[in-house]
C-alpha positions, 0 to 999 in steps of 0.5 A: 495532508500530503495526499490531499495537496498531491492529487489536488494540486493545492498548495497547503495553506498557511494554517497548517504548518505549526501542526506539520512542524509540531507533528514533524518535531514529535517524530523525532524527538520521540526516536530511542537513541540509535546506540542502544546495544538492543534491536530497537535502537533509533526506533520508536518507543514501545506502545499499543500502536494498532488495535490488532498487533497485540500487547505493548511492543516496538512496532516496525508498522509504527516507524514505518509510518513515522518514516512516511510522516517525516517524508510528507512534512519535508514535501510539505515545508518544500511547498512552503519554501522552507528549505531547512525545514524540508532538508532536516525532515527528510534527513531524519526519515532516512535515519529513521529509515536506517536504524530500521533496516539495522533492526530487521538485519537482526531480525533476519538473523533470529529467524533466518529469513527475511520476513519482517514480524510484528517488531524487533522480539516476536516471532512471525505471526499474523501481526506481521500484516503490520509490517506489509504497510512499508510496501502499501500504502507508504512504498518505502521499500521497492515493490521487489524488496524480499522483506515485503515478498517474504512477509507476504509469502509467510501470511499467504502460507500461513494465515487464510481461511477461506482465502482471506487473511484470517487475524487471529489476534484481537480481530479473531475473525477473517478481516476483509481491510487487511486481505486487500493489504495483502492482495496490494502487496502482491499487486504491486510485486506483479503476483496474480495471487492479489486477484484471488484475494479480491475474489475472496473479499468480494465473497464476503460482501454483504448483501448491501456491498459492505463488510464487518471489521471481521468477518467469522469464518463459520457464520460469514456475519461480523465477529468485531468492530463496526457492522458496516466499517467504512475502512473496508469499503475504502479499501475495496475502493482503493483496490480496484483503483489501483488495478486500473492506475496506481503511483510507482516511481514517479510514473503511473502504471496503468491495467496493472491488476486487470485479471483475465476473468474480466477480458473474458467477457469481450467487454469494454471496461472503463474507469474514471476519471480518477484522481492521481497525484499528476492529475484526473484520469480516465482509462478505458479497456477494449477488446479486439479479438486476441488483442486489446485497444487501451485507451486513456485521457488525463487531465494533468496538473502540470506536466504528462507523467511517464506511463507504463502499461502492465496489463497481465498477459501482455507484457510490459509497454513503457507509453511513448509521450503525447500517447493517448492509446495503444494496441496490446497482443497477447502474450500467453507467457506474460 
């Protein structure tokens, strides 16, 4: 509800807001209490949470969420002008937010490391992807956070076949959605690992420009879940959007995951126009000899949002206001 009312710039309507208060409500009343002498205090219950994390557990991607959830229903009652409401949400995200971080501190005391497993009692397996949900999609914690570079590093080392992200849980195959959690993850921190990632779920593409829920490493044909699964097919989606332009701190980062292979081709590439929370957007990227002319328009909600440009290679620019291109040289050691 809050994404859609974001990149649209629709105030919610009135229909909507006993369901955000309810949902709101829910969250916070379904919390354990944060004085329990355990590793789950303040967190929430014990349950299936995915499909793919394994038996009843206390699921940090299931808090994660509630967090973001919290967070959109006091943007939401905002919206509505309901200032206590908005206050008391996001009041409680960041309680919630807290009783998290006391629960990975234990963690990183059990395990010496800051990797962040499946819940507060497992050790670090692949369901350890769960928890990479609080860097993307929800960007609670900063790009830079070392629980999400651990996490990140420990599945890299430890959990591709073929360079994909190999599930070994329930899935039992190489899952093409959560690769690209992956390669977002590492996007985001600047790691050019993200593009071998893509280049691996491209790989796995059907004929047709789709993918199986999971994909077996022998046969490359699907092993679980649904034979075209639209998750993945939005996820790719997703990716390759958020290589050209993407949300961080209140700013658009633009040319972020454009990897060299694409400006090896001395074409223009473009993009858009695309939605994002400031408005639609179209970039488009050209080169000129060693250097490369970005050029971009944007069609803003209400004001022109600070712009970064991060394209690899080339260091990163921050846009002076009212710009619509700029020239990037090359940096061999950027």
């Amino acid at each position: 509800m809050r994404q859609y009312c974001e990149m649209t710039g629709n105030v919610p309507p009135k229909e909507w807001k006993e369901s955000i208060h309810k949902a709101g409500q829910w969250i916070c009343k379904k919390r354990l209490a944060g004085n329990l002498q355990s590793a789950h205090a303040g967190l929430l219950p014990s349950g299936f949470s995915a499909e793919h994390l394994g038996p009843n557990d206390f699921y940090y991607w299931d808090d994660f969420w509630a967090v973001a959830g919290l967070k959109a229903a006091a943007f939401l009652c905002t919206a509505y002008k309901d200032r206590d409401e908005a206050v008391y949400f996001e009041k409680e995200s960041r309680v919630l937010l807290g009783s998290i971080d006391q629960s990975l501190k234990k963690v990183e005391e059990r395990l010496k490391r800051t990797a962040m497993p499946a819940s507060p009692y497992r050790r670090l397996d692949t369901g350890a992807i769960g928890s990479l949900a609080a860097g993307y999609p929800l960007r609670i914690f900063e790009q830079d956070d070392p629980r999400i570079l651990d996490t990140a590093d420990f599945l890299m080392k430890n959990c591709l076949v073929h360079g994909g992200f190999f599930h070994d849980m329930t899935h039992s195959g190489i899952n093409p959605y959560l690769t690209l959690h992956l390669a977002q993850v590492l996007l985001r921190a600047g790691d050019l690992r993200y593009f071998d990632l893509m280049t691996a779920v491209a790989k796995l593409a059907s004929p047709t420009g789709q993918w199986p829920e999971s994909v077996h490493p022998r046969t490359g044909g699907g092993c679980m879940g649904d034979g075209q699964h639209v998750w993945a097919a939005a996820e790719w989606v997703l990716m390759i959007r958020n290589c050209f332009v993407r949300e961080e701190d209140e700013r658009l980062i633009l040319c972020s995951g454009i990897p060299q292979a694409w400006l090896e081709k001395k074409q223009i590439i473009s993009f858009g126009p695309a939605p994002t929370c400031f408005g639609d957007i179209q970039i488009s990227i050209k080169p000129q000899g060693q250097n490369i002319l970005v050029e971009w328009r944007g069609q803003w909600l209400t004001k022109e949002p600070p712009i970064d440009i991060q394209l690899p290679g080339f260091g990163k620019v921050r846009v002076p206001p009212a710009t619509n291109s700029l020239e990037l040289k090359y940096e061999a050691n950027k």
